[in-house]
Structure formats: C-alpha cells, structure tokens
C-alpha positions as CSV (number, residue, x, y, z in Angstrom):
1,X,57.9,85.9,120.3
2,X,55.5,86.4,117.3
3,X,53.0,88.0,119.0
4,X,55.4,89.9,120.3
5,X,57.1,90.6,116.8
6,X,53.7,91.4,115.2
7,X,52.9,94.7,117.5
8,X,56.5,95.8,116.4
9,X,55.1,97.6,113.3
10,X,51.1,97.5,113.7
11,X,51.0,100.6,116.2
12,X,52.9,102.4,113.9
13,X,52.0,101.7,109.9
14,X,48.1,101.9,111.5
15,X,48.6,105.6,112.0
16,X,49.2,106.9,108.3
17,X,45.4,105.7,107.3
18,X,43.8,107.4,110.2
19,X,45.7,111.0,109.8
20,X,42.9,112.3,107.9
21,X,40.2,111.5,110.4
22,X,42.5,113.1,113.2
23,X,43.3,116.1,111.5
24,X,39.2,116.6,111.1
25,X,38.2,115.8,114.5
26,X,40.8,117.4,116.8
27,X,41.8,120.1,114.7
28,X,45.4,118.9,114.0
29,X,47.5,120.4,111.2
30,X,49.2,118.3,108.9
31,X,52.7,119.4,110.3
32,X,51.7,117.8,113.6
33,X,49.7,115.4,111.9
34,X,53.5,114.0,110.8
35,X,55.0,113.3,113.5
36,X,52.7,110.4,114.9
37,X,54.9,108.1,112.7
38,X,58.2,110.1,113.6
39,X,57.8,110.5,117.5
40,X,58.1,106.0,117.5
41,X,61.5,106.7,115.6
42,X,62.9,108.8,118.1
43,X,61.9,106.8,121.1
44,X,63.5,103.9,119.5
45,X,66.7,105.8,118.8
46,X,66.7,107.2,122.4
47,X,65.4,104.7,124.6
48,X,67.2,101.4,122.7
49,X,70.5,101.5,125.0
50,X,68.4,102.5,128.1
51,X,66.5,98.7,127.3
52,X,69.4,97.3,127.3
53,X,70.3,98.6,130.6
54,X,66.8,97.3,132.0
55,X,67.5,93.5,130.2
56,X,70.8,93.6,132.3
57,X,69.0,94.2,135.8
58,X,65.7,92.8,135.1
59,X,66.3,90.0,132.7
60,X,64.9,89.8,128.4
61,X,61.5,88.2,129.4
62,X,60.6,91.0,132.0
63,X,61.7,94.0,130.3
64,X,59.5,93.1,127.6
65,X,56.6,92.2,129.7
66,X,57.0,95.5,131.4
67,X,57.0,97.7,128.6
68,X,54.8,96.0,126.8
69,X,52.4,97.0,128.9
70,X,53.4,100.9,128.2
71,X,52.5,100.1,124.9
72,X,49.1,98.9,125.6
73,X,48.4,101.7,127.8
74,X,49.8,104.1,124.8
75,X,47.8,102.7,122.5
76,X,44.2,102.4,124.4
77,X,45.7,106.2,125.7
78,X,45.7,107.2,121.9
79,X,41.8,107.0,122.3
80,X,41.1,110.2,124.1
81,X,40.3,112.6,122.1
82,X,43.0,115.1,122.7
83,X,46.0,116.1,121.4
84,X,48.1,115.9,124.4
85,X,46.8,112.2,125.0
86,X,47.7,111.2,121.2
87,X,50.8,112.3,121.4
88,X,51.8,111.3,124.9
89,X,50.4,107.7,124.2
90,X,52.4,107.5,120.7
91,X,55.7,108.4,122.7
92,X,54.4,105.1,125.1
93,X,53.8,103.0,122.1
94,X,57.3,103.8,121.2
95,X,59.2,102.9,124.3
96,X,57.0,100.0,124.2
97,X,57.9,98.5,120.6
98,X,61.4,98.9,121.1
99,X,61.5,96.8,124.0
100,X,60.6,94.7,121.3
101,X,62.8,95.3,118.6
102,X,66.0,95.5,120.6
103,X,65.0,92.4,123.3
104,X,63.8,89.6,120.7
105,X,67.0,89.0,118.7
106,X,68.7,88.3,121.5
107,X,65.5,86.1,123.2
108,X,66.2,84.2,119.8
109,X,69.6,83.7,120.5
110,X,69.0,82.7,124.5
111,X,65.8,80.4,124.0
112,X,66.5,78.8,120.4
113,X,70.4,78.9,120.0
114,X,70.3,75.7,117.9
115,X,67.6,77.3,115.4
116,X,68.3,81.4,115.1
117,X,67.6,80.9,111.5
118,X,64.3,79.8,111.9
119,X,63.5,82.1,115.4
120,X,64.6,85.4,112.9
121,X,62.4,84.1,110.0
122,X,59.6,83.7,112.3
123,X,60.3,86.9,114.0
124,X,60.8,89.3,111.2
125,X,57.6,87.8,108.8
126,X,55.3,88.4,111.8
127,X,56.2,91.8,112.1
128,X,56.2,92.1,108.6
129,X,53.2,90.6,107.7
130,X,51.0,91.9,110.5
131,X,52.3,95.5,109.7
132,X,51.4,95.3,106.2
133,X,48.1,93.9,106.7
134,X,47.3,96.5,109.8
135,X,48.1,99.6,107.5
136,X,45.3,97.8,105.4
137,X,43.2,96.6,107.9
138,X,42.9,100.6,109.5
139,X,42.6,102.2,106.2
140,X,39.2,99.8,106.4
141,X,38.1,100.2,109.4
142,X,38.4,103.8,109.7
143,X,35.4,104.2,106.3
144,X,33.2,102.9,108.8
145,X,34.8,103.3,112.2
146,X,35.9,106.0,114.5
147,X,39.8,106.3,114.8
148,X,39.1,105.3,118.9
149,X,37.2,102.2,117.4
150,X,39.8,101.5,115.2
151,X,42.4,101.7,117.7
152,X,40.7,99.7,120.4
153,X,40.2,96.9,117.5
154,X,43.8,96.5,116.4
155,X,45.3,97.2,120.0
156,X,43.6,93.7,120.9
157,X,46.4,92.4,119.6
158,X,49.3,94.0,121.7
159,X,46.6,92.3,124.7
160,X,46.7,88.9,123.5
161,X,50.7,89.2,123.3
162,X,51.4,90.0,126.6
163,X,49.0,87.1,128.1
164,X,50.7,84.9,125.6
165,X,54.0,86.1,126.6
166,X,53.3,85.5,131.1
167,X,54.6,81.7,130.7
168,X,58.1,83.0,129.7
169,X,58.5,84.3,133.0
170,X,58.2,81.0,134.8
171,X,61.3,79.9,133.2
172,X,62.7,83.5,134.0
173,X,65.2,84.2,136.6
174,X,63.2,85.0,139.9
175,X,64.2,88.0,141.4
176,X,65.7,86.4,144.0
177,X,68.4,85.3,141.8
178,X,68.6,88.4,139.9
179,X,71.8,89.6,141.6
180,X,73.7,85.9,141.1
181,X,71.9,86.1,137.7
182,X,73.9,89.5,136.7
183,X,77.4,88.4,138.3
184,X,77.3,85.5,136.1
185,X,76.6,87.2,132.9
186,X,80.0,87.4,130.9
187,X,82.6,90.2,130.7
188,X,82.8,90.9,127.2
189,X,84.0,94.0,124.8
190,X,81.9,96.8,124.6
191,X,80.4,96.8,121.1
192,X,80.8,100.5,121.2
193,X,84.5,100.6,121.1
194,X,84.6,97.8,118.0
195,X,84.7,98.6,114.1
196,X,82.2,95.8,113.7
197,X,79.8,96.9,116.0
198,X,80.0,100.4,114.1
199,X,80.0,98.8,110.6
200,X,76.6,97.0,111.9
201,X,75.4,100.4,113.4
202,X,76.0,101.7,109.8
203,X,74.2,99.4,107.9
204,X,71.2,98.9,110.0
205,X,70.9,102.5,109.9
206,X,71.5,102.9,106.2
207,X,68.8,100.6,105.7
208,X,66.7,102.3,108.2
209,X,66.9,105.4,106.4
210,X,66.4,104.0,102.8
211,X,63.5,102.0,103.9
212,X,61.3,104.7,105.9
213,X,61.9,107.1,103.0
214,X,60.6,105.2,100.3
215,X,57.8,104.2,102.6
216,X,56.8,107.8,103.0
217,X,57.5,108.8,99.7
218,X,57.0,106.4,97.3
219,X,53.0,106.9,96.8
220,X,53.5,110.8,95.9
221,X,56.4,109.6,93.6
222,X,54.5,107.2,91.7
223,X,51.8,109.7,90.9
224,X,54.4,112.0,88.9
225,X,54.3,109.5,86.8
226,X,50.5,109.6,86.4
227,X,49.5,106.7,89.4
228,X,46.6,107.5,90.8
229,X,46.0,108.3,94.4
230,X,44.5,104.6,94.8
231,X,47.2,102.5,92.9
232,X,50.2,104.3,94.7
233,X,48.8,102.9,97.8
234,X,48.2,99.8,96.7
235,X,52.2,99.5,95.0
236,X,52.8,100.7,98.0
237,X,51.2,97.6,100.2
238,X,53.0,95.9,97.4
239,X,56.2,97.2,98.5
240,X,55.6,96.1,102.0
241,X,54.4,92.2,101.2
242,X,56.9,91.8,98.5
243,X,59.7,91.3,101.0
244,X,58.1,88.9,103.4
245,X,59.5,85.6,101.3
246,X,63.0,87.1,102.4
247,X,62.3,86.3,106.2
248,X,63.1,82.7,105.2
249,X,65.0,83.4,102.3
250,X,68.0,85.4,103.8
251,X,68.5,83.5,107.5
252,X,68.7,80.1,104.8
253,X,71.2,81.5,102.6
254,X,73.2,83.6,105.3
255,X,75.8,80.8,106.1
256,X,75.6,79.0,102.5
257,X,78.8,79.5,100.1
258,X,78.1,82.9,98.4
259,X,74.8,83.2,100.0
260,X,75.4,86.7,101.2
261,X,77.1,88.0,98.4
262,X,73.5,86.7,96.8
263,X,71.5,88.9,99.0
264,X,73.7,91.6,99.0
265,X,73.0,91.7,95.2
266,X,69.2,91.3,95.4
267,X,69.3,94.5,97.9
268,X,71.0,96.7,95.5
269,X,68.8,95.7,92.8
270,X,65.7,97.1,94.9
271,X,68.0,99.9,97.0
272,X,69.9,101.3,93.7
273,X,68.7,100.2,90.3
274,X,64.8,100.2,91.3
275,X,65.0,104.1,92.5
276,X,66.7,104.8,89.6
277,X,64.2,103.5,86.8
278,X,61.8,106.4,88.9
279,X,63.8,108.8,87.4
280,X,62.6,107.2,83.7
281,X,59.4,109.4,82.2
282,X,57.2,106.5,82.0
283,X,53.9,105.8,82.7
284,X,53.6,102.1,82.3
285,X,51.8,101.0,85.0
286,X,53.3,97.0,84.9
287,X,57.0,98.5,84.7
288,X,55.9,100.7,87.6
289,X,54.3,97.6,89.7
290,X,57.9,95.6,89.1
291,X,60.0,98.2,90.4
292,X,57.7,98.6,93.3
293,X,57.9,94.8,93.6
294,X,61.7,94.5,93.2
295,X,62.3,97.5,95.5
296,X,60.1,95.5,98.3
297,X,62.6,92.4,97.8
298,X,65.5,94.8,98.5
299,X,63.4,96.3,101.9
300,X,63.3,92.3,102.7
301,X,67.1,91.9,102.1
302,X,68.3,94.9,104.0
303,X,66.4,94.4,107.4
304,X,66.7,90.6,107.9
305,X,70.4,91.2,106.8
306,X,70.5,93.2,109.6
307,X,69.0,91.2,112.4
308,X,71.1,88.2,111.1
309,X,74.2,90.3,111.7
310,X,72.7,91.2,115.0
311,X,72.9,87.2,116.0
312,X,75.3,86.2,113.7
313,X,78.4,88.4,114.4
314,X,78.2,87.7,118.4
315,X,78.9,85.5,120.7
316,X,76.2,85.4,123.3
317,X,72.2,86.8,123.6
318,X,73.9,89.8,126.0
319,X,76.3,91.1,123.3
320,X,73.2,90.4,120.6
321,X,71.2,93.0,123.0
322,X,74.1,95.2,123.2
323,X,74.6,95.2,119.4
324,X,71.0,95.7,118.9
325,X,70.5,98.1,121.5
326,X,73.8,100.4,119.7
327,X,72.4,99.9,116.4
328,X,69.0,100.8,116.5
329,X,69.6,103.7,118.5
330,X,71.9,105.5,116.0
331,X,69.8,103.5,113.2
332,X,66.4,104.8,113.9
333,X,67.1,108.2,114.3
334,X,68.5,108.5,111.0
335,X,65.0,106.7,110.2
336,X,63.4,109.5,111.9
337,X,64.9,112.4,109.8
338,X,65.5,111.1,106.4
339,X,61.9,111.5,105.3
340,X,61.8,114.9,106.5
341,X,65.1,115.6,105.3
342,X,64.2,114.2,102.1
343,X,60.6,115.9,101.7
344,X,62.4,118.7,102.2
345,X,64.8,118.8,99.7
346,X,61.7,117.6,97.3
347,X,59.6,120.8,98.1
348,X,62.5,123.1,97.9
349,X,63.8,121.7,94.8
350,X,60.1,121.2,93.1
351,X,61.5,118.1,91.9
352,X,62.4,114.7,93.2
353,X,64.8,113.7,90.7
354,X,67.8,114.7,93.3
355,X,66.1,113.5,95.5
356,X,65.8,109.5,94.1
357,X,69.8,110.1,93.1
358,X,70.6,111.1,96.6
359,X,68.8,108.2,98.1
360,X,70.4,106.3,95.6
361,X,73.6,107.1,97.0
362,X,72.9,106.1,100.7
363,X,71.6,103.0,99.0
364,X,75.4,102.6,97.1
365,X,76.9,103.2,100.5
366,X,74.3,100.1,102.3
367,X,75.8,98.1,100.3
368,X,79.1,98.8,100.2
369,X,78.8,98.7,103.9
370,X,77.2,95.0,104.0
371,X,80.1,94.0,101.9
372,X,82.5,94.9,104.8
373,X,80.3,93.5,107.5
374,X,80.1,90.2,105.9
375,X,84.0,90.5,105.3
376,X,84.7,91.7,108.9
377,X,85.5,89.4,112.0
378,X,82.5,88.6,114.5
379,X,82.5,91.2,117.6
380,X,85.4,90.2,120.2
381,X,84.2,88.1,123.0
C-alpha cells in the first residue's frame, strides 16, 4: 500500500518542473501548458464514484491492480512526443491515481482494522514524501535529461508498485466468488443522503482547494515580497516536507482527549494566520521561511484530517470507499478550479492582497467545518 501511495502524487507534482522543456519542444502555449496538473484533478473528481462502483463488482485489490496499469500506460504514453499523446496519457494517469486515492483508505480499513492509525500514517507520508522529493527529483533530471528520459526514470516506480502489489490478489476474492462475495457485502445508508457524509465532502474539499492554491501560487507570492525565483521554489519544497511529521502526528492524537481540537488549531495557524502575514510588506527572508513552514504544518493537518474522517466516521471498508469515493469527487474538482479561479482574480485585480483574504476565508470556513465533523455522529450503519 506504500508503493501504491507513493505514485499518488509523483505523476502529478513531476509535471510543473518539466513545463518549460514541453512548451520548447512541442510548441505548447503556456495556457495548455496548465492544464497537465489540472486535467489529474478533474479525473479524480469525475471518475472517484465510478471506482467505487468497480471496487463493488471487482473487489479493492483488483480495481487497483487494474488501473494501475492505466497509469503506467499514461505515464510511459506521456513519452511521445505529441500533444495529443501528453494529454491523453495525463487523463490515464489520472483515472489511474485515483484508483488510488479513493481504494486505499478503505484497503487500510479491510487488511489492518486493528492498526488504521498506523496503515493512514504510513499511507499518507509515502505519498507525501515521494511527491515532494519527485517534484525535486524532475526539476534535476530534466538539466540534463529529456522530459521522455525523465518520465521513463520516475515511471519505474508506478512498475515496481504493481509487481509489489500481485500477492494481494491471492488473498483476493476469486472471481468465482465474486457474486457470493457482493451479496454478502452489507446494506448500509448511502453516504450521499447523510449530513455527515456532506460535512466530510465539505472539508476534504475545502482543504483541497486551499492546499492546490497555495501550491500553485505561493512561489509567485513570495517573490512580491522580493524572493527570488530560486528561494520561492525551495519555500515552496519546504511547504511540501514540512507536513510530513503530521502523517504520524494527527492519526496519534485523533482519538486522544482534545487531540483534534489540537489539530484543528495547528491547521488554522497554517490555513488562516500564515496567509495573512503575506499580506505584511516584509522582506525578511526567515519570517518568510516560518510562514512557509507553518503553512506546510497546516497542509499536513488538513489532509490526514481528512483521511482519518474517511476511516474514522464509518463503519466498514465499503462505506470508507463510498465516503471516499463522494468526497473526492466534489473535493477535487473544487481543487481543479481554485487556482484558476484564483489566478484569475490575481491578474484582474493586479494584486493578490484579495486574493490571500479570500483564501483566507475558505480557510475560516475548513475549519469551522472540521469543528462540526469532529462534533457530528459517525455515518449511519
């Protein structure tokens, strides 16, 4: 599962690093250039209730398997050197990952219901931490490399996931017992028709939104405040690694007296008061490297929040898929417009004051909604 996890960010933070090189050597404006990171987002917020269908027939462990091995074909597809073939590949990558995304909480909660705390720790730092470092790793490779090398190179790993992943089948359902297998799985409430699953949907996609838009957008704020190019990407890889401690940290304090209150407090410091010291004229490089830091510790916060409600606020790994399935569709697609939305508003505005006090208030709003969630009953059986 965290080989699995760590190609759920990798094929898509590699992509920002190599836009240059594409744009040179097939021609492609920066408008199209854009939505390589976007087109993922809008599979995931399409495709995540159709994967839950395809769990329900085919069982978690060969859904994945299978679309895993669109994502390999998208990714080795991206190689071509054509637009069509970039593009179509990217949409494979996408219906790929979320297999991923919306499948493993609820693996965790099937395989290793005695240790979810640990199974979402080790889930959400691999996908983390391998999505940080690939966004590194290309940016690298690509001085020296071709974008197909580049690709080929970091694709390996989607390659050595789905060999890794073949044993799980064995202890699979065999198709023979696929339609016993579905008339045992349990009736429960559809999480669409619940305020808690909708309260979830909310906050995953609040987070979603906040998250995606300061990763877009934070490097070209920083330098209004005299960054250069080169330390706004670095704060930014910053902003990424700085939240990886929470993958342990929140699952630990989740169930503890006044643990999520805790958490819920540590997100708002990143989500709300962070953005807001942007607005500050200053130029002070180690008060701009905190914030970047503290912001990254609310990014942690708001997503393994997220996945714990995901396994936390169910009762059994179908309803987790259901959940997850529901929430990342609605979630992701807000994830897919805010940073246009946003850039928009920037350009139009020449200023990204409103902007940070805007994103400020969907941050107000995450929080507000976690409060609720934590409040609010577990989904009906």
């Amino acid at each position: 599962m965290m080989l699995i996890a760590a190609n759920l960010r990798l094929p898509i933070t590699l992509m920002p690093p190599l836009l240059p090189d594409l744009e040179q050597t097939l021609h492609l404006p920066s408008s199209l250039a854009g939505l390589l990171t976007s087109i993922p987002l809008v599979t995931f917020a399409i495709f995540s209730p159709l994967i839950v269908k395809l769990a329900q027939r085919w069982g978690n462990a060969r859904t994945v398997l299978a679309l895993f091995l669109l994502l390999i074909l998208g990714s080795y597809g991206r190689i071509i050197p054509n637009v069509v073939a970039l593009f179509f590949g990217t949409f494979l990558v996408g219906i790929g990952v979320d297999s991923g995304n919306v499948l493993i909480p609820a693996l965790i909660k099937e395989r290793v219901p005695d240790q979810i705390q640990l199974g979402t720790s080790l889930y959400t730092l691999s996908m983390l931490l391998v999505g940080a470092l690939g966004t590194a790793a290309a940016g690298y490779l690509i001085t020296s490399l071709s974008f197909g090398m580049t690709q080929a190179i970091l694709g390996v790993i989607s390659i050595v996931a789905v060999i890794c992943w073949l044993p799980n089948l064995k202890t699979a359902d065999t198709p023979a017992l696929t339609a016993q297998q579905r008339a045992q799985v349990p009736h429960y409430h559809s999480v669409w028709r619940q305020p808690s699953g909708w309260l979830i949907t909310l906050f995953f996609g609040l987070q979603s939104l906040v998250y995606y838009v300061l990763l877009t957008w934070l490097p070209t704020i920083l330098t209004t405040h005299g960054v250069s190019t080169i330390v706004a990407s670095n704060l930014l890889t910053l902003f990424q690694l700085s939240g990886l401690p929470l993958a342990f940290l929140v699952p630990y304090l989740f169930n503890k007296r006044h643990g999520t209150p805790l958490l819920l407090t540590i997100m708002t410091l990143g989500y709300v008061v962070a953005p807001l010291t942007f607005l500050l004229p200053t130029h002070s490089l180690p008060f701009l490297t905190t914030m970047a830091l503290i912001s990254g510790l609310g990014s942690g916060v708001a997503f393994n929040l997220a996945i714990m409600f995901f396994t936390e606020k169910t009762h059994n790994p179908y309803q987790t898929a259901a959940i997850s399935g529901m929430a990342q569709s609605a979630g992701y697609l807000l994830a897919a417009v805010g940073p246009i939305l946003f850039g928009t508003l920037a350009t139009s505005l020449h200023a990204w004051n409103p902007v940070l006090l805007l994103l400020v208030v969907c941050a107000i709003a995450l929080t507000v909604t976690g409060i609720v969630v934590d409040r609010h009953a577990m989904i009906a059986d």
